[in-house]
VOVO-398686 format. One record per residue (C-alpha): x, y, z; residue in one letter. Coordinates in steps of 0.5 Angstrom, whole numbers. Example, Ala and Ser with C-alpha at 12.3 -4.5 7.8 and 13.67 -1.06 7.14 Angstrom:
2
<pt xx="25" yy="-9" zz="16" timi="A"/>
<pt xx="27" yy="-2" zz="14" timi="S"/>
This chain:
155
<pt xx="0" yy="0" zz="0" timi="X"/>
<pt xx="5" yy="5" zz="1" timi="X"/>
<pt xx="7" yy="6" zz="-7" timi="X"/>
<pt xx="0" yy="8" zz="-8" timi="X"/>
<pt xx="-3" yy="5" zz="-15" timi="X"/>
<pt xx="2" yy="1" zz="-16" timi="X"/>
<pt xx="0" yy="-4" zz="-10" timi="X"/>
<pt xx="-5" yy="-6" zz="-13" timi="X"/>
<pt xx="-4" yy="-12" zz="-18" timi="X"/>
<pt xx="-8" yy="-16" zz="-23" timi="X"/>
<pt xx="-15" yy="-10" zz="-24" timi="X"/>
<pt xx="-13" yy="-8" zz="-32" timi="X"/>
<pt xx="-14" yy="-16" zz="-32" timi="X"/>
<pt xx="-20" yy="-16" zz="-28" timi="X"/>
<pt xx="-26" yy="-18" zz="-33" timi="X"/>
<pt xx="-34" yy="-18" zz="-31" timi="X"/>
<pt xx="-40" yy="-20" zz="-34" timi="X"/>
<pt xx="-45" yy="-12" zz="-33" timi="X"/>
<pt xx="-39" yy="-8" zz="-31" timi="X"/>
<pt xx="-32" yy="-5" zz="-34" timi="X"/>
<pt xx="-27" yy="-2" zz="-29" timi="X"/>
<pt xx="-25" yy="5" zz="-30" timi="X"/>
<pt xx="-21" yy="7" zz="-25" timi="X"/>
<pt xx="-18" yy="6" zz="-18" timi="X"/>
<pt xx="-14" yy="10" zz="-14" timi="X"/>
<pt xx="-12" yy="8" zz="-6" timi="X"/>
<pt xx="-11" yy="12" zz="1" timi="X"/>
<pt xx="-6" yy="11" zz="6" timi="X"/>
<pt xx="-8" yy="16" zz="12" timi="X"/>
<pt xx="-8" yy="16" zz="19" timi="X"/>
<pt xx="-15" yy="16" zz="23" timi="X"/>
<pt xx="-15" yy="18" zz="31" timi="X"/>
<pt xx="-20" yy="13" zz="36" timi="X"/>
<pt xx="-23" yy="14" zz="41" timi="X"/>
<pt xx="-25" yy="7" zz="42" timi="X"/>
<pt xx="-17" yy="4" zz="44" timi="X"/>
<pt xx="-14" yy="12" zz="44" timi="X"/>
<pt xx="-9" yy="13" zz="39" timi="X"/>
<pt xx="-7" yy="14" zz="31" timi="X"/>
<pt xx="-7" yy="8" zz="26" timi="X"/>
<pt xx="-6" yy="8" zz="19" timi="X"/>
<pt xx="-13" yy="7" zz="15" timi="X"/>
<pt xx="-12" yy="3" zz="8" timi="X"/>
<pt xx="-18" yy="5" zz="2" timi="X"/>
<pt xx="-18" yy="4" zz="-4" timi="X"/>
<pt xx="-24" yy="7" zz="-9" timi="X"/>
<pt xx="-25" yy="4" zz="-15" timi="X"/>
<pt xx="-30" yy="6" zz="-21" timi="X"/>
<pt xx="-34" yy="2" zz="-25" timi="X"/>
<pt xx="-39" yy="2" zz="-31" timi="X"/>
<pt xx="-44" yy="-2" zz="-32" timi="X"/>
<pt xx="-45" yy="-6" zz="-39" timi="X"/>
<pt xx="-51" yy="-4" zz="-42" timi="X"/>
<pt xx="-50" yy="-10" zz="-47" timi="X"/>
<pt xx="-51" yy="-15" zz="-42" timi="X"/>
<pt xx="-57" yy="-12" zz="-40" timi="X"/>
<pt xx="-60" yy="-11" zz="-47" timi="X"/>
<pt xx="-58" yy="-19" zz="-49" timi="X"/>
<pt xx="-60" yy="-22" zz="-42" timi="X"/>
<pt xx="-67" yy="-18" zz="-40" timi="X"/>
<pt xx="-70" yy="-14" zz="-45" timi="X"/>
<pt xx="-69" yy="-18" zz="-52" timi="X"/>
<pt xx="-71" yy="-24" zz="-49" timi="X"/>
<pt xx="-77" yy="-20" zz="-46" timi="X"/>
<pt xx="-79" yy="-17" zz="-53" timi="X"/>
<pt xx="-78" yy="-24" zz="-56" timi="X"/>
<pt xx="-84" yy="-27" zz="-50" timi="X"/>
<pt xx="-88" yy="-22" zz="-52" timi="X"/>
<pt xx="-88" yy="-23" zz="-60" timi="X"/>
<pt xx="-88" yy="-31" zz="-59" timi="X"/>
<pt xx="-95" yy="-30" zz="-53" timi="X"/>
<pt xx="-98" yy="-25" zz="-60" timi="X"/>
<pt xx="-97" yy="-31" zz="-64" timi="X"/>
<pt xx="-103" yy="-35" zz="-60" timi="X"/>
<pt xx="-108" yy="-28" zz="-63" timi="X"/>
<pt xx="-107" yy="-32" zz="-71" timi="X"/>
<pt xx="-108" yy="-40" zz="-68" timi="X"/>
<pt xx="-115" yy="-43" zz="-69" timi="X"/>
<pt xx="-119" yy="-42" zz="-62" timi="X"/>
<pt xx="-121" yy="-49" zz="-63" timi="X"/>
<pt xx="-113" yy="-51" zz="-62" timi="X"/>
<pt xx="-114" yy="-51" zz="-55" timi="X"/>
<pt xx="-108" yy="-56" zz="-54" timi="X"/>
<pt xx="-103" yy="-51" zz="-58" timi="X"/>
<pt xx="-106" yy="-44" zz="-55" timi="X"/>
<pt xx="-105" yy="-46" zz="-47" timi="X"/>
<pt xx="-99" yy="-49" zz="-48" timi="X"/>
<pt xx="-97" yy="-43" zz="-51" timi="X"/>
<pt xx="-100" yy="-38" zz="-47" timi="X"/>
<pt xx="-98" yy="-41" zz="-40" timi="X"/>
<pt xx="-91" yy="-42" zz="-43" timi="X"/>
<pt xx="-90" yy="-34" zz="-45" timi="X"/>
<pt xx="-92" yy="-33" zz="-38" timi="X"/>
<pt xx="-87" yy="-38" zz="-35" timi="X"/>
<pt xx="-82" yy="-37" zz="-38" timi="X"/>
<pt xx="-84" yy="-29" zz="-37" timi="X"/>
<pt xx="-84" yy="-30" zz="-30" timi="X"/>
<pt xx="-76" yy="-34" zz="-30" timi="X"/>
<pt xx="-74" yy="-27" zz="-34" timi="X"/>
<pt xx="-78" yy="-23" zz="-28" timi="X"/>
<pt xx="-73" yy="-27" zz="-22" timi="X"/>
<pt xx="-67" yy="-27" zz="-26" timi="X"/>
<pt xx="-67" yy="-19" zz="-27" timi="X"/>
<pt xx="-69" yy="-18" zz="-19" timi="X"/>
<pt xx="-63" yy="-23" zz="-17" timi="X"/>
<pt xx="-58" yy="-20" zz="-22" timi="X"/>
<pt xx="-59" yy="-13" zz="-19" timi="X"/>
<pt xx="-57" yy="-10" zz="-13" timi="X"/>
<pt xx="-63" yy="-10" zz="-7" timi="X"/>
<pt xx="-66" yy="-3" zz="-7" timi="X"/>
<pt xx="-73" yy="-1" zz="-3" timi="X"/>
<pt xx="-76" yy="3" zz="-9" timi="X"/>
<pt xx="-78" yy="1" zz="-16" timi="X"/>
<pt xx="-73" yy="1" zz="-21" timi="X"/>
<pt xx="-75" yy="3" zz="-30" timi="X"/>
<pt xx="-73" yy="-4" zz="-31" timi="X"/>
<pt xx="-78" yy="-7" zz="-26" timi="X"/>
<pt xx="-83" yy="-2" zz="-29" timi="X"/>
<pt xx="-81" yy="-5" zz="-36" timi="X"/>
<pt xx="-81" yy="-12" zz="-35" timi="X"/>
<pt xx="-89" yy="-12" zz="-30" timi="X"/>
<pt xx="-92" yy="-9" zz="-37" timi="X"/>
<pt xx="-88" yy="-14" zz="-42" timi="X"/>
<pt xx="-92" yy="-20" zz="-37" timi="X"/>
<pt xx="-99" yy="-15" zz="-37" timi="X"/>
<pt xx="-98" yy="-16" zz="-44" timi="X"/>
<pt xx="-96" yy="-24" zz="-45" timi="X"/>
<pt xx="-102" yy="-25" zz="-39" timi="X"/>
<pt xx="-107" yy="-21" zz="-43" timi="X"/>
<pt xx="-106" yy="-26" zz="-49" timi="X"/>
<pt xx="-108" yy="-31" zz="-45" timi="X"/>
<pt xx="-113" yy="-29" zz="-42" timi="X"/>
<pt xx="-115" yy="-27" zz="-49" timi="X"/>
<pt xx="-117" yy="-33" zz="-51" timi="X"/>
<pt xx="-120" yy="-36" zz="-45" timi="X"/>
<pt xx="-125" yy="-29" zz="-47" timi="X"/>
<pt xx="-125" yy="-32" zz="-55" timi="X"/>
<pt xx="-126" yy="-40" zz="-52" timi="X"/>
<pt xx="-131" yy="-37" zz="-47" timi="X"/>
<pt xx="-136" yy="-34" zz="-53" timi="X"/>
<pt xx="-134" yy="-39" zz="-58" timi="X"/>
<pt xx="-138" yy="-44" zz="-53" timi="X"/>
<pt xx="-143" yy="-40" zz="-52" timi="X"/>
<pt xx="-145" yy="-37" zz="-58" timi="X"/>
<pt xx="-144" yy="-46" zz="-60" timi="X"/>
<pt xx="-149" yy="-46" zz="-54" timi="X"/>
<pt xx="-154" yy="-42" zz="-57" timi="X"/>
<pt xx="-154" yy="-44" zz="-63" timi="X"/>
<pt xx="-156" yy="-51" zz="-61" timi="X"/>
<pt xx="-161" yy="-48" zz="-56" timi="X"/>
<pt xx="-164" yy="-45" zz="-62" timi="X"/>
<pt xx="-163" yy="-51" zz="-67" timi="X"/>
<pt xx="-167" yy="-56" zz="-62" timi="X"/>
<pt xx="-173" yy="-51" zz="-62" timi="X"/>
<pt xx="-174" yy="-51" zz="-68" timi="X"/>
């Protein structure tokens, strides 16, 4: 510690995934206590890093963006392929779901709520209301098939 910067070994090798290191300094200075009276060297070292957009685009919101446009593809499936559209309706969400957890456990804890947090809650509302959607669609299409039997067994 007593060269400074030059102390420090192995930084400009350092890599990680959501950060790039931009700088670093370190501190020798000596701090007065009151608690065991005296004076002692305190060591610091700041450093200052990056975050890696990159990172984020490829591992939250390109696959977010993709949940959502494979939960629309239900909206051109035949409502009567009930098979195909639940299973695409509760996979999107799934699937959502697991992004949603991934993103809150790479990202430091905070106690308000964050733009990404706002992003990924609407791209669910949306793989959800697909969902729901054809839940709406077999809804009337039974209905209007039940109709039209009470109507035929009338006449």
């Amino acid at each position: 510690w007593k060269n400074g910067s030059a102390s420090v070994q192995g930084l400009l090798n350092l890599e990680l995934s959501q950060f790039t290191l931009v700088s670093y300094d370190t501190l020798l200075f000596m701090k007065f206590s009151l608690i065991s009276p005296g004076t002692y060297a305190r060591l610091s070292f700041s450093f200052l890093l990056c975050r890696n957009i990159l990172y984020f685009i490829l591992q939250t919101y390109l696959p977010a963006i993709l949940l959502v446009i494979v939960s629309w593809v239900s909206f051109w499936i035949n409502h009567e392929s009930v098979p195909a559209r639940i299973a695409l309706g509760i996979t999107t969400v799934l699937t959502m779901t697991t992004v949603i957890t991934g993103a809150k456990h790479s990202l430091p804890k905070i106690s308000y709520i964050k733009a990404i947090d706002v992003y990924l809650g609407m791209c669910f509302l949306f793989t959800f209301a697909a969902l729901l959607e054809y839940a709406a669609v077999n809804f009337e299409a039974s209905s209007r098939t039940r109709r039209e039997s009470k109507g035929t067994r009338k006449l």
